[in-house]
N, C-alpha and C positions, 0 to 999 in steps of 0.2 A: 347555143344549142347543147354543146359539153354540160354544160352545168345541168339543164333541163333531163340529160338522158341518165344522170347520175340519180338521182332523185329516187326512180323506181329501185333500185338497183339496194344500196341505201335502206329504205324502206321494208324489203324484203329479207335484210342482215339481219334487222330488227326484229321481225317476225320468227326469225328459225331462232332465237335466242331461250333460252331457260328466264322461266321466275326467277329472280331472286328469294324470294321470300316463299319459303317452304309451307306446304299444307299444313304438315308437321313435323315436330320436333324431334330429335333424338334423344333416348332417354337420358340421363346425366351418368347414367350406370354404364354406358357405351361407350362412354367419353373416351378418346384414346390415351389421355392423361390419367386419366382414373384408372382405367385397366393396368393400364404401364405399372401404376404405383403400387395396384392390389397383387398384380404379377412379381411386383419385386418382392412385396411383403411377404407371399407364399414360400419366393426361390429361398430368401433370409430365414423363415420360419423352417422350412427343409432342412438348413444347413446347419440350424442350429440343434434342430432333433438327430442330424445324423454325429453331429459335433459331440454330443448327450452320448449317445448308443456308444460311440467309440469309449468314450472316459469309460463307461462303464464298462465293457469289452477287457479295455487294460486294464483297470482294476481288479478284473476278478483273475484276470491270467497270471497278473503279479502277485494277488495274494496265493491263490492254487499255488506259484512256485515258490512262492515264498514258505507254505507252508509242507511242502515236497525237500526243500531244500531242508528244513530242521529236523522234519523226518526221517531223511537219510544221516544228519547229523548225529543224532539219538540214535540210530542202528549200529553206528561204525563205531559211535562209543560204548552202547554197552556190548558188540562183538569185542571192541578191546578189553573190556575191562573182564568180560568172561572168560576170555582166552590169555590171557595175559598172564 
């Protein structure tokens, strides 16, 4: 009688269960593997534009001082050579 009262019981597991087998698909664009990867590509792409902006940043600071520094070179010398 054990065995017979199990049966409904069973039966009903079955029924509250999900499809497996989906109506529909998810796009491949949703993929969480895909996203992940287009995510990385972006956060890499970012890095390297900010990576860009900088170089050029310090180059123009360095050349600015660089050419500040010769500037005041050329001042002090021809004050010397005027006053001298």
């Amino acid at each position: 009688m054990a065995g017979g009262g199990e049966m409904p019981q069973i039966a009903l597991a079955y029924q509250h269960q999900p499809d497996y087998a989906p109506e529909s698909f998810r796009s491949p664009t949703n993929a969480p593997l895909r996203k992940l990867t287009v995510d990385l590509i972006k956060t890499y792409r970012k890095i390297n534009e900010v990576r860009i902006i900088m170089y050029v940043y310090v180059y123009v600071y360095v050349y600015v001082f660089v050419c500040v520094c010769v500037c005041l070179c050329l001042c002090v010398c021809m004050y010397v050579c005027v006053y001298d």
